[in-house]
N, C-alpha and C positions, 0 to 999 in steps of 0.2 A: 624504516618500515613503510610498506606502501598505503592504500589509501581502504583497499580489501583487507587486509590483513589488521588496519587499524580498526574498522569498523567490526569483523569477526571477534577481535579481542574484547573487542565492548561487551559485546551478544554473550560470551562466553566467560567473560568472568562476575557478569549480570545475576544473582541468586535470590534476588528481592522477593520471587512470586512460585507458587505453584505449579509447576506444568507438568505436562506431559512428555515432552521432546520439546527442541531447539532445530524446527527445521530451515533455519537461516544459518545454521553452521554443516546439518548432514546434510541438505541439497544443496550446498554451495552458492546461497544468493549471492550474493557478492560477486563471485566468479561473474554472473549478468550484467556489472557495469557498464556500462557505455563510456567509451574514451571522455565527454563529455557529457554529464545529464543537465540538457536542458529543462527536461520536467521531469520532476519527483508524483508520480501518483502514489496516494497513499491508501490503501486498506485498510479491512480491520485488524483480522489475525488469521492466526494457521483456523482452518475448522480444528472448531475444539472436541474433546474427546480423544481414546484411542484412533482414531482415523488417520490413514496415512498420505492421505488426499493434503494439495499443496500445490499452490501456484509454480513454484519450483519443481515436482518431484513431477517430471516429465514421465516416468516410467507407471502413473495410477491416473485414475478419474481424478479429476479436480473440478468442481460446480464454478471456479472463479474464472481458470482457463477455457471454460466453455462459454462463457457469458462474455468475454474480451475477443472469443474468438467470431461470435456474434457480431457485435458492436465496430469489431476492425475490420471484420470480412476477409476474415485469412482463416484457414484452417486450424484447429487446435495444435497443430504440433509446433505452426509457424509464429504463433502471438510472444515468444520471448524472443524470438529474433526478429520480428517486426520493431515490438518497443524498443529493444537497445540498437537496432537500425535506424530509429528514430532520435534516439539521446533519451530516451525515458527509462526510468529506472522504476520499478513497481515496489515498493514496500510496504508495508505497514505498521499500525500503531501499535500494536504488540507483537513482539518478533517470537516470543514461545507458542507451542501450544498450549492453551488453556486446557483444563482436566474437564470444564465444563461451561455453558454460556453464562451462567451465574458468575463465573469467575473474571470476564471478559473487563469489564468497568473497574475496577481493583488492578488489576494487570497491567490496563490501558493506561491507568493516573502514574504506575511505576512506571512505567515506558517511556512516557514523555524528555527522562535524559537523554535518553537513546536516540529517540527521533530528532530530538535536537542538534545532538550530536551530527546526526545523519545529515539534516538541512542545513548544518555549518560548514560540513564536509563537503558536499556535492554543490552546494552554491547555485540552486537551478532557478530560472529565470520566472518558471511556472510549476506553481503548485497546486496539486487535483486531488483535494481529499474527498474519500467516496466514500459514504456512510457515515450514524450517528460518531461513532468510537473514532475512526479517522478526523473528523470536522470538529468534534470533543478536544484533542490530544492538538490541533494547529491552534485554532483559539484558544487555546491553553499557552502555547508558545509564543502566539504573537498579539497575546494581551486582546481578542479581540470577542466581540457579541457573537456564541455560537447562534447560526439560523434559524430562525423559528420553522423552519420545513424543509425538510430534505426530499420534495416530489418531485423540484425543479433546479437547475444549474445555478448556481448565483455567481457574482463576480465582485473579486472587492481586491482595490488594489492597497499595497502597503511595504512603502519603501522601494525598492528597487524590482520585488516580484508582486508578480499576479496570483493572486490565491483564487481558487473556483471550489466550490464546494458542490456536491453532485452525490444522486442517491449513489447506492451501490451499486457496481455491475451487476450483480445477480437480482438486485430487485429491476434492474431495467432490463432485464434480458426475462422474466414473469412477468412483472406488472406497467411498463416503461417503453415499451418499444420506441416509442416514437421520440424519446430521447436520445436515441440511438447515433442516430446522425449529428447533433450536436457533440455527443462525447467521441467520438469519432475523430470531429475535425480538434476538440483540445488534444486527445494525444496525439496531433501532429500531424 
C-alpha cells in the first residue's frame, strides 16, 4: 500500500467527530503530494458548515486558496502546483468538515493521531503551522509551549526540524500584509 492510499485510509476509517464531509478523501488531497515534502504547512480545517469551499476543491471559491495565492504571487488556479513544485504539502489540523466553528477545538484535539500520523509519514524538514488550532494540535505533538501570539512568525527548533508557527493565511491576507513576504520566503 502506497503512502496516499495509507494516509486516505486513516481519513476514512477516522469516526471520532461530527462532520459534515471528508473533503480530504472527495477532493483528493493526497493525490497533491509532492514526490518529497520538504515542508508540511499546516491549517486549520475544511471552512466549516455546509460549504463546499476547500483548499483542494479547485472547481469553488476557497478564502485560503486566495490568500496563498496572495502571499505566493501566483495566481489562484496555480498555488497547488506551486506548493507541490516546491515539496510542500498543505494540510491541516482537522481533516473533516466541522458542522460548525464551535465544533473546531473538539475535532482538532481528535485529529492530532492523524496529524501525527501524517508528520511520521512525510518526515519534512519544516514545519509552518498557521493559525490558533494548527499551532494548538503541533505543540500538542511535540510536547511544546503553544505561543503566547500568533500576530508574528516565530521559529523554534526541535530535533531534526524546524517548526514556525505563523497567523493564518487569511488573517495576513485582511489584517497582516506585511507578513507577507516573510511567509512567502518559508514556503520555499
Amino acid at each position: 500500500m502506497g503512502l496516499r492510499e495509507r494516509l486516505e485510509g486513516e481519513v476514512r476509517r477516522c469516526g471520532l467527530c461530527d462532520y459534515v464531509d471528508k473533503p480530504f478523501l472527495e477532493h483528493g488531497v493526497y493525490s497533491w503530494l509532492p514526490e518529497r515534502t520538504k515542508i508540511l504547512a499546516i491549517g486549520e480545517s475544511p471552512p466549516p458548515g455546509k460549504k463546499v469551499g476547500s483548499l483542494y476543491n479547485t472547481g469553488a471559491f476557497d478564502r485560503l486558496r486566495l490568500s496563498l495565492a496572495f502571499i505566493l504571487g501566483v495566481p489562484q488556479e496555480k498555488v497547488l502546483e506551486r506548493l507541490r513544485g516546491r515539496g510542500i504539502f498543505f494540510t491541516a489540523s482537522v481533516k473533516c468538515r466541522p458542522p460548525d466553528r464551535k465544533s473546531i477545538e473538539e475535532m482538532r484535539r481528535r485529529c492530532v493521531p492523524l496529524l501525527r500520523g501524517e508528520i511520521r509519514a512525510l518526515q519534512p524538514k519544516r514545519i509552518l503551522a498557521m493559525g490558533r488550532f494548527a499551532a494548538s494540535s503541533v505543540c500538542e505533538i511535540f510536547g511544546l509551549e503553544p505561543p503566547p501570539c500568533l500576530k508574528e512568525i516565530r521559529r523554534v527548533k526541535c530535533g531534526s526540524a524546524e517548526i514556525f508557527f505563523a497567523p493564518h493565511p487569511n488573517y495576513i491576507f485582511r489584517f497582516g500584509r506585511g507578513l507577507a513576504p516573510e511567509l512567502a520566503s518559508l514556503l520555499g
